[in-house]
C-alpha positions in Angstrom: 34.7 -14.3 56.4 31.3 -16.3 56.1 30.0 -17.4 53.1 27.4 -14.8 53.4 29.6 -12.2 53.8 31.3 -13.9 50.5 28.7 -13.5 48.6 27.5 -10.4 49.5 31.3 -9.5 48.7 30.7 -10.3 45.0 29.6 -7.7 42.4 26.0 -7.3 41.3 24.7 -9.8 39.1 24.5 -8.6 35.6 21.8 -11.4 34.5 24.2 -12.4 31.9 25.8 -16.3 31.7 29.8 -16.2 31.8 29.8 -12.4 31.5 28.7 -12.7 28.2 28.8 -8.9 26.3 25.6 -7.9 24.3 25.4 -8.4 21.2 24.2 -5.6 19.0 24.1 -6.0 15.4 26.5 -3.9 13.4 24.9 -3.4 9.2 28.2 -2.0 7.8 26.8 -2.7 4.4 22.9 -1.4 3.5 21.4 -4.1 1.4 20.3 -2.8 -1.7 16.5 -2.4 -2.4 14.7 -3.8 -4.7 13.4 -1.8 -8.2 9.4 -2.4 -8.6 10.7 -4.3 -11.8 12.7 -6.8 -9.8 10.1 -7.0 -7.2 7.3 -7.9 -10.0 9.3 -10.6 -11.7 10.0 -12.0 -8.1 6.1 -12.2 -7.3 5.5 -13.6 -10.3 7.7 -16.9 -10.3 6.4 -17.0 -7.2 3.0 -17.7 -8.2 4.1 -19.5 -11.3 5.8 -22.0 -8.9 2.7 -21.5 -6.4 -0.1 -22.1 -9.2 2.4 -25.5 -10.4 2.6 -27.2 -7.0 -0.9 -26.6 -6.3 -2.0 -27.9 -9.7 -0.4 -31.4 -9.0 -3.3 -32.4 -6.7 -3.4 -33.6 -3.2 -0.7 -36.4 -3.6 -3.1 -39.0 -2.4 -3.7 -41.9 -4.4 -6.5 -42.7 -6.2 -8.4 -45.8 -4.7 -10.5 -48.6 -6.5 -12.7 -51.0 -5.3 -11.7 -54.3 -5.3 -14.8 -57.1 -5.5 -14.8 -61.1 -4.7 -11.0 -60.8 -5.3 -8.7 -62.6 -3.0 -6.2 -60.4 -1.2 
C-alpha cells in the first residue's frame, strides 16, 4: 500500500487537534439575580470609588522653575 493510498485509508478529518471532544458548557446551578436594591448599592460604590480615583488628579507632578541655580 502507497502512502497515498494510506492516507486516503484514514478517516475524515474532524478539524479537531488530538481528537479533542467539544466542549459545551453545562450551568447546573442558575446564578441568582440580582434585586434592584442590590444592584443600586452596587452602582453606587461604584461611582463612589469612580468619583475618589478621579478626584486624585492626574498623578503627574507638579513642576517649578528652577532659575541661575546650579544643577
Amino acid at each position: 500500500m502507497s502512502a497515498y493510498d494510506r492516507l486516503m485509508a484514514e478517516a475524515l478529518p474532524t478539524g479537531t487537534f488530538g481528537h479533542a471532544e467539544s466542549v459545551v458548557p453545562r450551568r447546573t446551578v442558575q446564578s441568582a439575580r440580582w434585586t434592584a436594591v442590590e444592584q443600586a448599592a452596587h452602582v453606587a460604590a461604584l461611582e463612589a470609588e469612580l468619583e475618589r480615583l478621579e478626584s486624585r488628579g492626574t498623578g503627574k507632578p507638579e513642576l517649578r522653575l528652577v532659575e541661575n541655580e546650579a544643577a
